[in-house]
KOLVEX-548972 format. One line per 5 residues: their letters; for each residue x, y, z of N, C-alpha, C. Coordinates in Angstrom, 3 decimals, always signed. Layout:
KOLVEX-548972
a) X/Y/Z/X/Y/Z/X/Y/Z  ... $
end
This chain:
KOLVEX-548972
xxxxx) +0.835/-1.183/+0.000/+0.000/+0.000/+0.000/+0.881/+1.247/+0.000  +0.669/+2.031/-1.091/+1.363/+3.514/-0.880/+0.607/+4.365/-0.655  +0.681/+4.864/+0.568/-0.082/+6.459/+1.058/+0.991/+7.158/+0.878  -0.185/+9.063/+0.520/+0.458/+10.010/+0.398/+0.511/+11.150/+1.315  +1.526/+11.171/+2.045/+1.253/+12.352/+3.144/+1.226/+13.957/+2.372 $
xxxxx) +0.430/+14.499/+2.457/+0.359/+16.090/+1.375/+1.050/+16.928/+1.904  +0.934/+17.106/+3.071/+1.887/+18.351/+3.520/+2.530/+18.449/+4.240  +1.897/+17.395/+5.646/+2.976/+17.273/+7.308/+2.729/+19.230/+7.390  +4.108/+19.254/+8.605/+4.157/+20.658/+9.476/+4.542/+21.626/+8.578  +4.901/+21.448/+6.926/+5.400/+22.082/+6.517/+4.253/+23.297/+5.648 $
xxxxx) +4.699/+24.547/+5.580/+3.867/+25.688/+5.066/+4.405/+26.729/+3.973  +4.030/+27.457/+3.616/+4.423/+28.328/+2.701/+5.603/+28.804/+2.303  +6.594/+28.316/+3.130/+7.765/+28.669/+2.949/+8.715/+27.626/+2.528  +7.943/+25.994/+2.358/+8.894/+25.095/+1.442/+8.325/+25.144/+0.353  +7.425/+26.326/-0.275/+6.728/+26.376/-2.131/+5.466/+26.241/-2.068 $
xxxxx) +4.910/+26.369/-3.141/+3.857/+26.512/-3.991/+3.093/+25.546/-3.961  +3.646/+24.006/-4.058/+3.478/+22.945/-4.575/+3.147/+22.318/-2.942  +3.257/+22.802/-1.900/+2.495/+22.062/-0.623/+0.809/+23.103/-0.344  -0.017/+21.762/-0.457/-1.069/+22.225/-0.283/-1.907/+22.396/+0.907  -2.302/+23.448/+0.949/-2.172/+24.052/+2.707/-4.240/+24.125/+3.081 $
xxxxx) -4.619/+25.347/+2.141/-5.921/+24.963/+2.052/-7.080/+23.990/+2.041  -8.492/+23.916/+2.576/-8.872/+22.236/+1.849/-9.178/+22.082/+0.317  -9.319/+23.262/-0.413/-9.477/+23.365/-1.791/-8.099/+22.550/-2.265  -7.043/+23.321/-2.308/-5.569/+22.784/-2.433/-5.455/+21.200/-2.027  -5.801/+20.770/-0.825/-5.714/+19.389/-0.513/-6.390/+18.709/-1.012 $
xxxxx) -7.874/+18.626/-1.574/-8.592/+18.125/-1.901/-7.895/+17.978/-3.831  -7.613/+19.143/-3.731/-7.185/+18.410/-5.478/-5.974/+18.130/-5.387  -4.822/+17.996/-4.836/-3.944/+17.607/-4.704/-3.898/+16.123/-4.396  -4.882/+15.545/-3.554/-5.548/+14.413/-3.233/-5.768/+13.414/-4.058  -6.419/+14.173/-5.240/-7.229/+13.072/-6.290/-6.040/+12.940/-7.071 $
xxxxx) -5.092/+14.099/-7.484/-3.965/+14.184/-8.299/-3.214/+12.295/-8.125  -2.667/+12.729/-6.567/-1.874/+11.333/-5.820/-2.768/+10.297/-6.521  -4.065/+10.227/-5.727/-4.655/+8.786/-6.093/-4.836/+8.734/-7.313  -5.183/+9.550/-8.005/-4.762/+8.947/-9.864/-3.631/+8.237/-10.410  -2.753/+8.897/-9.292/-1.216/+8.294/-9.814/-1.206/+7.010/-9.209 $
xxxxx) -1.968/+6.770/-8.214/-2.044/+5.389/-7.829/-1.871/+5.498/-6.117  -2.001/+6.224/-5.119/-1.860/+6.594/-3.906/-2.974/+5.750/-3.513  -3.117/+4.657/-2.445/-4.103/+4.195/-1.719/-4.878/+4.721/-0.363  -4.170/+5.935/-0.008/-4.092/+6.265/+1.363/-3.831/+8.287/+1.157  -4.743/+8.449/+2.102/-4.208/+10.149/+2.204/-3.891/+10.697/+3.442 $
xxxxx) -2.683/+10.825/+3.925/-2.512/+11.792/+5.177/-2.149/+12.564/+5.003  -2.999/+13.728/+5.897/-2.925/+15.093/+6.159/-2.824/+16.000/+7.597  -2.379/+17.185/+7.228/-2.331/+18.177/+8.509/-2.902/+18.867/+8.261  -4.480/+18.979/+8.698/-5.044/+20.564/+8.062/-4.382/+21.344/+9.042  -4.190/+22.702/+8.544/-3.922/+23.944/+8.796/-5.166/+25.054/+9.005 $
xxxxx) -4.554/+26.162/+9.623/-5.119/+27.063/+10.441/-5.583/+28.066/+8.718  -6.198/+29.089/+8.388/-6.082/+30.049/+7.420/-4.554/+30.835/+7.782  -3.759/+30.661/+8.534/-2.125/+31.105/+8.921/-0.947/+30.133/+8.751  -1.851/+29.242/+8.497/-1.064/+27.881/+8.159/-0.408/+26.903/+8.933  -1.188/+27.189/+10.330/-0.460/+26.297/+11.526/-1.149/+24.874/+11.502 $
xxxxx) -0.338/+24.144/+11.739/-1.399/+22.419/+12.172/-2.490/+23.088/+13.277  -3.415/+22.030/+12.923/-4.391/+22.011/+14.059/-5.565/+21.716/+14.297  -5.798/+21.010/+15.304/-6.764/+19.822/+15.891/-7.816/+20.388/+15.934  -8.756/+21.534/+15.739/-9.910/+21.968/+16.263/-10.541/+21.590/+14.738  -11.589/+21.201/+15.615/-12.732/+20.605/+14.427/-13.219/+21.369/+13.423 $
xxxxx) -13.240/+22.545/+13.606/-13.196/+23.942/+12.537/-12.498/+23.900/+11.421  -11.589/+23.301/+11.769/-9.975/+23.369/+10.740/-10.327/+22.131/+10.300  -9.913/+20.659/+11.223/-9.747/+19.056/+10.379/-11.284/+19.363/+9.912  -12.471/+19.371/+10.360/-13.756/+18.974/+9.508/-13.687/+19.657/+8.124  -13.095/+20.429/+7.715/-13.835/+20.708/+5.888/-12.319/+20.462/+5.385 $
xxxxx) -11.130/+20.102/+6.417/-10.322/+19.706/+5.397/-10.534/+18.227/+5.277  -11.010/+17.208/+5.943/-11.585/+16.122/+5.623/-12.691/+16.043/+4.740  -13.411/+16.706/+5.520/-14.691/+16.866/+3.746/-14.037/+17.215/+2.430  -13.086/+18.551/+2.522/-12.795/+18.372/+1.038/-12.536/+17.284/+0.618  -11.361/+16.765/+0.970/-10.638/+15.884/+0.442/-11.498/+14.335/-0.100 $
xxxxx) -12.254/+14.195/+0.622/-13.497/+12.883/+0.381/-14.051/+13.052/-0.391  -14.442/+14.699/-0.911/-15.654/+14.739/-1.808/-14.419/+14.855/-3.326  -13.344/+14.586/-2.964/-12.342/+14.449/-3.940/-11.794/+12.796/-4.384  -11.955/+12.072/-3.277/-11.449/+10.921/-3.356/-12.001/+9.818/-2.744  -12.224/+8.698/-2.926/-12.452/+7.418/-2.452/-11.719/+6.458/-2.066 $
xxxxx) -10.581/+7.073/-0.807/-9.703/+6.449/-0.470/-9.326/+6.647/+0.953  -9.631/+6.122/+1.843/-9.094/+6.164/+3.299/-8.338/+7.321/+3.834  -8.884/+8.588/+4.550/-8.343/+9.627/+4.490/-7.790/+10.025/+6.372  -6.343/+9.908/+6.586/-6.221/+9.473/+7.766/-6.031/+11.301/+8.374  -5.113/+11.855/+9.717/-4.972/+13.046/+10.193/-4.076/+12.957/+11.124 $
xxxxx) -2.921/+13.876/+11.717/-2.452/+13.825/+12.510/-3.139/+14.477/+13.455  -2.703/+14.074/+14.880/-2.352/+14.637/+16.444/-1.603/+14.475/+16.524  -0.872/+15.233/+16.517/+0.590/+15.669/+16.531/+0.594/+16.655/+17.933  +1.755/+16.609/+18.902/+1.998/+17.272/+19.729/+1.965/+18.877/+19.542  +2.825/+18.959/+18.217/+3.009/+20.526/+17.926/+1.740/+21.120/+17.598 $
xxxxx) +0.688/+20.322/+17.282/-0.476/+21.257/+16.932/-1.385/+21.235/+18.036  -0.993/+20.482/+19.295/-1.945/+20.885/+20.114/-1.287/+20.304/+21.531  -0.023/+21.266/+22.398/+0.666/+20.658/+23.206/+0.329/+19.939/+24.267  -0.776/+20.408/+24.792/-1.487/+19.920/+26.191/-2.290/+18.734/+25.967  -1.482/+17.436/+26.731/-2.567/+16.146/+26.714/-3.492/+16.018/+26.205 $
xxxxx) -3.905/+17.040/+27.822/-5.345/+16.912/+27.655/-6.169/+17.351/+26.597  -5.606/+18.709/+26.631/-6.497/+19.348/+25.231/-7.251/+18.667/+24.222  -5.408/+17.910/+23.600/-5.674/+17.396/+23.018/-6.319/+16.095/+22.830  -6.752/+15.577/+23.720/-7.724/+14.159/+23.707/-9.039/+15.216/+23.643  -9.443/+16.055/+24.346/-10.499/+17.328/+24.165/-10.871/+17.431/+22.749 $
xxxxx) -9.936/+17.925/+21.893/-9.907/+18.011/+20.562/-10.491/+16.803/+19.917  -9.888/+15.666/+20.272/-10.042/+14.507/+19.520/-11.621/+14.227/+19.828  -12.743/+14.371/+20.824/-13.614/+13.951/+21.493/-14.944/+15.621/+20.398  -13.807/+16.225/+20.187/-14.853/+17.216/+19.823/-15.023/+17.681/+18.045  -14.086/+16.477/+17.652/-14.468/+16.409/+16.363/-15.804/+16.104/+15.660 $
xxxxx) -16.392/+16.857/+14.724/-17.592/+16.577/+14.228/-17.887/+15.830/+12.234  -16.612/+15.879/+11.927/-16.571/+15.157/+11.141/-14.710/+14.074/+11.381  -15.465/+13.313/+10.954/-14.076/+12.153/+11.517/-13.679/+11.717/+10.391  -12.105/+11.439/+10.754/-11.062/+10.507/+10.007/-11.528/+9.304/+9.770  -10.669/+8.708/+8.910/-10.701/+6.955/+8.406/-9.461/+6.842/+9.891 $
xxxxx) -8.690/+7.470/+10.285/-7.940/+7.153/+11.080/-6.585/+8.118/+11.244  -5.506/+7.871/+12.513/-5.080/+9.089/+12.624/-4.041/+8.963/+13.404  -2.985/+9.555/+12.922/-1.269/+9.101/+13.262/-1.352/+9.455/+15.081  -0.875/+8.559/+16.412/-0.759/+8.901/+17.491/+0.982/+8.471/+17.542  +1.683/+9.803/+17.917/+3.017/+9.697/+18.469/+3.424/+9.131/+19.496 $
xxxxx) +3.993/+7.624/+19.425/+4.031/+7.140/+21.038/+5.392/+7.676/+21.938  +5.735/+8.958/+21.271/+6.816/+9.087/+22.269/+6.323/+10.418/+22.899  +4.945/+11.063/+22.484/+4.585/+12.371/+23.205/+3.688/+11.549/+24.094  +4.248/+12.745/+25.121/+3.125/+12.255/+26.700/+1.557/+12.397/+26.182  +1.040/+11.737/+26.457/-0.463/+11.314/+26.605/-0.692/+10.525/+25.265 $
xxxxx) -0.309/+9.887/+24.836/-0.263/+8.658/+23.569/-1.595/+7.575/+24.174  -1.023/+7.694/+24.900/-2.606/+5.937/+25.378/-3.881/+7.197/+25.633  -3.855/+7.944/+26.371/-5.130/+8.973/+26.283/-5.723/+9.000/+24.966  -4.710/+9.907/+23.747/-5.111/+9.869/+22.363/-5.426/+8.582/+21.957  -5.063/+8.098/+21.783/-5.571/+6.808/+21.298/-6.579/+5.771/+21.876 $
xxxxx) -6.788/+6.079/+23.415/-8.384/+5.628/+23.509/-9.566/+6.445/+23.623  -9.215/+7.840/+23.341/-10.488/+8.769/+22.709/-10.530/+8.527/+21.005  -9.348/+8.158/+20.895/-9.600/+8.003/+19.001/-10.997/+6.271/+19.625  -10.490/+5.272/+19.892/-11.362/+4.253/+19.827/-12.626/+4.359/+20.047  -12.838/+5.334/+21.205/-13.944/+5.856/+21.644/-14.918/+5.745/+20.245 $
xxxxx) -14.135/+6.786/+19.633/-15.139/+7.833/+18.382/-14.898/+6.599/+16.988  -14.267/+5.386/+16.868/-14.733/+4.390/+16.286/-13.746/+5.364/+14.968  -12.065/+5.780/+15.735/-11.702/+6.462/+14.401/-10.160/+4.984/+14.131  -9.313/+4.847/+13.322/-8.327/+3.972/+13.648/-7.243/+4.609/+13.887  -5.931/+4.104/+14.478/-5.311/+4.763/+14.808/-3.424/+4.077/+14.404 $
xxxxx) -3.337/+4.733/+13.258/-1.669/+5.040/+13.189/-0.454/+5.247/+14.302  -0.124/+4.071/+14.739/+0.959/+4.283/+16.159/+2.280/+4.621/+15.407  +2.722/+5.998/+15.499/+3.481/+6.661/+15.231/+5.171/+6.023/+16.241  +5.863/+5.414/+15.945/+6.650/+5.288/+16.291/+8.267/+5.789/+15.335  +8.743/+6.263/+16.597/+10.186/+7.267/+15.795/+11.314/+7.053/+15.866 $
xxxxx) +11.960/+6.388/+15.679/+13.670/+6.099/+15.498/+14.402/+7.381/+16.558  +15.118/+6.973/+16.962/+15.631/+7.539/+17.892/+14.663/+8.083/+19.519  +14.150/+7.685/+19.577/+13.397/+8.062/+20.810/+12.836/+6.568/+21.378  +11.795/+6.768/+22.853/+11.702/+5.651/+23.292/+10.213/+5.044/+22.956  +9.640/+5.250/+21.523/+8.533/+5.275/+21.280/+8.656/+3.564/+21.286 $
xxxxx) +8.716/+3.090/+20.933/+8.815/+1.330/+20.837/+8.696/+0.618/+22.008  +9.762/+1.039/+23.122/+8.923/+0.548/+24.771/+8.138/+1.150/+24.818  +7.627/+1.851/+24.599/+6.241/+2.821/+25.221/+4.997/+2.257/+24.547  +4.918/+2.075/+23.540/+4.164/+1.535/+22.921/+3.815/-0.190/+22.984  +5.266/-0.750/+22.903/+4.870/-2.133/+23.072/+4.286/-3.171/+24.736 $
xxxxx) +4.470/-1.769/+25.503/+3.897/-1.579/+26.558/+2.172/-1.070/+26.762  +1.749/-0.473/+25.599/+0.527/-0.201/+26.111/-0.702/-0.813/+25.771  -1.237/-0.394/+26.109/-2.730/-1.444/+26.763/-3.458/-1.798/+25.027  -3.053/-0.159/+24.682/-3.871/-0.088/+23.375/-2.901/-0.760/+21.940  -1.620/-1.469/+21.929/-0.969/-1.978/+21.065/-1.415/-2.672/+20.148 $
xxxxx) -2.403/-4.126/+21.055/-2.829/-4.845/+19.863/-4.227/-4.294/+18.839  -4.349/-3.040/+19.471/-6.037/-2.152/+19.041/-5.501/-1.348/+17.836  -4.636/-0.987/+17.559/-4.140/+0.094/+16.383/-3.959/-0.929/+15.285  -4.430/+0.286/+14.149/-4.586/-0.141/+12.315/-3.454/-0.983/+11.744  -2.354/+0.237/+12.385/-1.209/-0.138/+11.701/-0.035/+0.403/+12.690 $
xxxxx) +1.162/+0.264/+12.493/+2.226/+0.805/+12.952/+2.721/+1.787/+12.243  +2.851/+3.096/+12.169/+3.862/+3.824/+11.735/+5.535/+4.114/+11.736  +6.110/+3.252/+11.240/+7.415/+3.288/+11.645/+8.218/+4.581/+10.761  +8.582/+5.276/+11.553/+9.067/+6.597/+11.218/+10.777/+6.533/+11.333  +11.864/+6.729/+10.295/+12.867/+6.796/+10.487/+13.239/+8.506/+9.801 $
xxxxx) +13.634/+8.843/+11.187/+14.356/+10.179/+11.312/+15.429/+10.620/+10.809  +16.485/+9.610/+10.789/+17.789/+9.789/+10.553/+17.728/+10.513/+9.138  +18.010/+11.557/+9.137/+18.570/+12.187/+7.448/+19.677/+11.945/+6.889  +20.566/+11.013/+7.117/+22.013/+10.709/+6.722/+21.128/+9.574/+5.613  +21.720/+9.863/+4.482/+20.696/+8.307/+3.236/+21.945/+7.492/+3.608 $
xxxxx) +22.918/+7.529/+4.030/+23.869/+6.212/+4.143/+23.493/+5.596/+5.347  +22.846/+6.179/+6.080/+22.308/+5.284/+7.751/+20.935/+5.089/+7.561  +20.367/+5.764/+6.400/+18.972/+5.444/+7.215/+18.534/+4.226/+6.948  +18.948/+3.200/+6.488/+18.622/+2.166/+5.955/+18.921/+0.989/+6.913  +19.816/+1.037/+7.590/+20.624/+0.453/+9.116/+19.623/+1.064/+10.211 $
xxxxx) +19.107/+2.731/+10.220/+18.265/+3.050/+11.141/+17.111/+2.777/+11.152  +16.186/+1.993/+9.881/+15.014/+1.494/+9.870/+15.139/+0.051/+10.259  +15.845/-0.731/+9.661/+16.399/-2.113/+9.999/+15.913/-2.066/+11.587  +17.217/-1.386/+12.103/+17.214/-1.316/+13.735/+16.117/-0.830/+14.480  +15.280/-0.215/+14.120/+13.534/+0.381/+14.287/+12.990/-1.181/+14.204 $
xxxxx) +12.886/-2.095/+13.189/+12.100/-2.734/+12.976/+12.363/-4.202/+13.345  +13.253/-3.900/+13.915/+14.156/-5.342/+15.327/+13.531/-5.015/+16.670  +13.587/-3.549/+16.838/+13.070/-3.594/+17.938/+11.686/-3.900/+18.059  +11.052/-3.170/+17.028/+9.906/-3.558/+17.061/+8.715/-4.888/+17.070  +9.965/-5.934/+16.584/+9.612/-7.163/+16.494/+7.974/-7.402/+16.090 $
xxxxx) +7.635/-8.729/+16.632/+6.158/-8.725/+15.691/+5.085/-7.405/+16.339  +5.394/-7.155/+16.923/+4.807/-5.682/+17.634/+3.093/-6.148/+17.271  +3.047/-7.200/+18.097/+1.176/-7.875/+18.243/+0.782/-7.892/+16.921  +1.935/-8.568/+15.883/+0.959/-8.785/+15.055/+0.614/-7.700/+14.149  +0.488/-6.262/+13.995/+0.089/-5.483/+13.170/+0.575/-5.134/+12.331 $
xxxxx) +0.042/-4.362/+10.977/+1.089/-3.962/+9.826/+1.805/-3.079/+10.021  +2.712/-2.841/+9.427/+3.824/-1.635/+9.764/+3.622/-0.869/+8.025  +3.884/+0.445/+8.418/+4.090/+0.931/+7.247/+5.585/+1.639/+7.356  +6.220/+1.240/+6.977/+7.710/+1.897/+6.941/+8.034/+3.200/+5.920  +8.274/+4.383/+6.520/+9.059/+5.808/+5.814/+10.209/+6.063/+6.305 $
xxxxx) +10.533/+7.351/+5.417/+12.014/+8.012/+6.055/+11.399/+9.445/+5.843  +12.470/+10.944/+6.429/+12.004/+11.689/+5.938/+13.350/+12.151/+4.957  +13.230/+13.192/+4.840/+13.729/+14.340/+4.204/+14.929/+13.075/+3.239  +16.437/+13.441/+3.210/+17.479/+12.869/+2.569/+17.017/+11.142/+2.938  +16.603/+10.923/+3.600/+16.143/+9.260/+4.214/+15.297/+9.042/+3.386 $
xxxxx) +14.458/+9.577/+3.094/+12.665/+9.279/+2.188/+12.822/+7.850/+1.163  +14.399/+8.067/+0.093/+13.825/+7.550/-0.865/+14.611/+6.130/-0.307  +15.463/+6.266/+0.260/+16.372/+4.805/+0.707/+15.114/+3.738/+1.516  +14.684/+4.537/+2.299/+14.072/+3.586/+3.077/+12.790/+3.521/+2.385  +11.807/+4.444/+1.480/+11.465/+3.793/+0.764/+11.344/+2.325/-0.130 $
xxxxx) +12.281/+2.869/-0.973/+13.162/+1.336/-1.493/+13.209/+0.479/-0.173  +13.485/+0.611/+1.036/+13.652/-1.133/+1.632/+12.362/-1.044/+2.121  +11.449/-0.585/+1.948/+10.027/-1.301/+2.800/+9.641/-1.754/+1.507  +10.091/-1.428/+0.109/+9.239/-2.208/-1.018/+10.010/-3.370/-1.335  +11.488/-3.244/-1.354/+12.140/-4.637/-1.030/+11.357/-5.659/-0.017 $
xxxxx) +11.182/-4.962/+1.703/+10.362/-6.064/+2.274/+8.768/-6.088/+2.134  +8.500/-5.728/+1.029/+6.702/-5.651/+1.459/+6.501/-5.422/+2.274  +6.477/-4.257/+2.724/+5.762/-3.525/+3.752/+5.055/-2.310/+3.201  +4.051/-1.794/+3.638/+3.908/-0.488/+3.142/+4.624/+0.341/+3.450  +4.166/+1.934/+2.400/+4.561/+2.702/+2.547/+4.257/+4.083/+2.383 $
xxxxx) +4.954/+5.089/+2.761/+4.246/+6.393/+2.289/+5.428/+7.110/+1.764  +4.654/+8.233/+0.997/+5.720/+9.187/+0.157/+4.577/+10.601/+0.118  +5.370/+11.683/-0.279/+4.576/+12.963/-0.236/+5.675/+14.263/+0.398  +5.027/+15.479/+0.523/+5.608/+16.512/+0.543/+5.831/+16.816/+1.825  +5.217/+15.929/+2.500/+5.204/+15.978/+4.328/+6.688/+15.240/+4.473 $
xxxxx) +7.016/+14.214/+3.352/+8.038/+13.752/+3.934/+9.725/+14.140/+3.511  +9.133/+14.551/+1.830/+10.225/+14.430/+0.952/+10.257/+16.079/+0.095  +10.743/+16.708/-0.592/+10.683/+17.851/-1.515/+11.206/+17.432/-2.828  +12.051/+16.343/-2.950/+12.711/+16.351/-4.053/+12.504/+14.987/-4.699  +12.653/+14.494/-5.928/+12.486/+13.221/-6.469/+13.787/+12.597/-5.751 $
xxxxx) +13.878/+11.191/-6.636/+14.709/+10.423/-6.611/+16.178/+10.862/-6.989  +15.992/+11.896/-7.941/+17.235/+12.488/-9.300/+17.663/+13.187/-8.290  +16.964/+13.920/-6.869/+17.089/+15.310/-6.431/+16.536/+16.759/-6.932  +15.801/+16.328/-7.861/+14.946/+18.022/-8.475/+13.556/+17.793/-7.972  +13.679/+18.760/-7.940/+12.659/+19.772/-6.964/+11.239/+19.076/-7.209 $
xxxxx) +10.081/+18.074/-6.723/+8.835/+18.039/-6.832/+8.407/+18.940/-7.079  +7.336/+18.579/-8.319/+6.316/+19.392/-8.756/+5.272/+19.295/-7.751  +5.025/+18.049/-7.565/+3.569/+18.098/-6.709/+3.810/+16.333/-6.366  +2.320/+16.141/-5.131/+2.682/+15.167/-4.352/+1.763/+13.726/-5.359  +1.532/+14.220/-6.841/+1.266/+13.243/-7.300/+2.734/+12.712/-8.251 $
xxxxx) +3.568/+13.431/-8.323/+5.108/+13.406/-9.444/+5.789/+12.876/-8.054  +5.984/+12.750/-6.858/+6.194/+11.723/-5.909/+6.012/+10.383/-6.076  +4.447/+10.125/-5.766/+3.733/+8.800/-5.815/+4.015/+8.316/-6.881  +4.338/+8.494/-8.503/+4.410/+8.258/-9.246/+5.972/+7.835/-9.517  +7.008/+8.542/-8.701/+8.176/+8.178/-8.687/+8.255/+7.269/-7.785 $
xxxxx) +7.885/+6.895/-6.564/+7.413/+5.855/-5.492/+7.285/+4.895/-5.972  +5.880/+4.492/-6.707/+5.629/+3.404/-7.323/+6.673/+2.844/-8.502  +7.651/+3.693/-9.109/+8.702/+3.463/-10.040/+9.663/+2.484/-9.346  +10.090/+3.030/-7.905/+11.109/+2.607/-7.231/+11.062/+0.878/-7.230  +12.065/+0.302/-7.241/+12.308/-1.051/-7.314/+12.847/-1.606/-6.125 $
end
């Protein structure tokens, strides 16, 4: 499975070509899944362009995007868009239009909170786990492990000569981690290496402007469907 993350934390100041609006996301959306994207994650943004959890913001950037596509449309909670625990399980409880499902960081404090107000509301939930941090005990510790969609295995490392050793080593620790799917990424200089090894191991994966800016060659993405389309190329 290749999902396309559209934008992540990033805003107006990495280009043109990250789509920030739900107009923008929503056609940017269908763009990916034409190219063949199974999956859409997103960060709606503020009209200032900040992430963020209030149902004002995720509800019509989820509607756009649906009334664009017929494909599983997931969302972050992300710490940075909404620092306080609590809040943010608040947030999650006061959504009025809901996700297909929705990345939880197991290395930010209140991870098992988020993720049993996501169950609550019957949303699924992406266990965000991050290379270099202690998200993997934390997670393979909690109550809610064998309850999540999938695993998000996130490799940080931007060195492309390590990150491929730093996903490996992510995904040892992680061991059968109860059984669930993993979807394996990298970001930035990491994106396309570890790409390539989650399609070497069949695993899923994601690609997009949240993770990556540049193709394979290194020139500059046009857009997050000239990604997916280079994604699916990769061997």
């Amino acid at each position: 499975m290749m999902q396309v993350c559209l934008n992540g934390a990033r805003g107006a100041g990495d280009g043109t070509a990250v789509p920030l609006s739900p107009a923008a996301l929503a056609e940017s959306a269908a763009a990916a899944v034409a190219a063949g994207a199974a999956e859409v994650h997103v960060h709606p943004k503020t009209p200032c362009g900040g992430d963020s959890l209030s149902p004002r913001v995720v509800g019509p950037a989820v509607e756009a995007i649906r009334a664009a596509v017929d494909v599983p449309v997931g969302v972050t909670t992300g710490a940075w868009a909404e620092p306080d625990p609590i809040r943010r399980v608040e947030r999650v409880r006061s959504w009025t239009v809901l996700p297909d499902h929705a990345s939880v960081n197991w290395h930010e404090d209140g991870a098992d909170e988020v993720a049993a107000a996501l169950l609550e509301r019957g949303v699924g939930i992406e266990a965000g786990i991050r290379s270099g941090t202690d998200a993997a005990r934390r997670f393979l510790g909690s109550p809610y492990a064998s309850r999540v969609l999938r695993i998000l295995a996130e490799v940080a490392d931007p060195t492309p000569g390590e990150a491929e050793s730093t996903a490996r080593a992510l995904l040892a620790e992680l061991g059968t981690a109860h059984g669930r799917p993993v979807l394996l990424h990298g970001q930035d200089a990491g994106a396309w290496p570890v790409l390539r090894l989650a399609r070497s191991l069949g695993l899923d994966t994601r690609i997009g402007l949240e993770d990556v800016l540049v193709l394979p060659d290194g020139e500059r993405a046009a857009s997050n469907a000239e990604l997916v389309t280079a994604a699916l190329a990769c061997a």
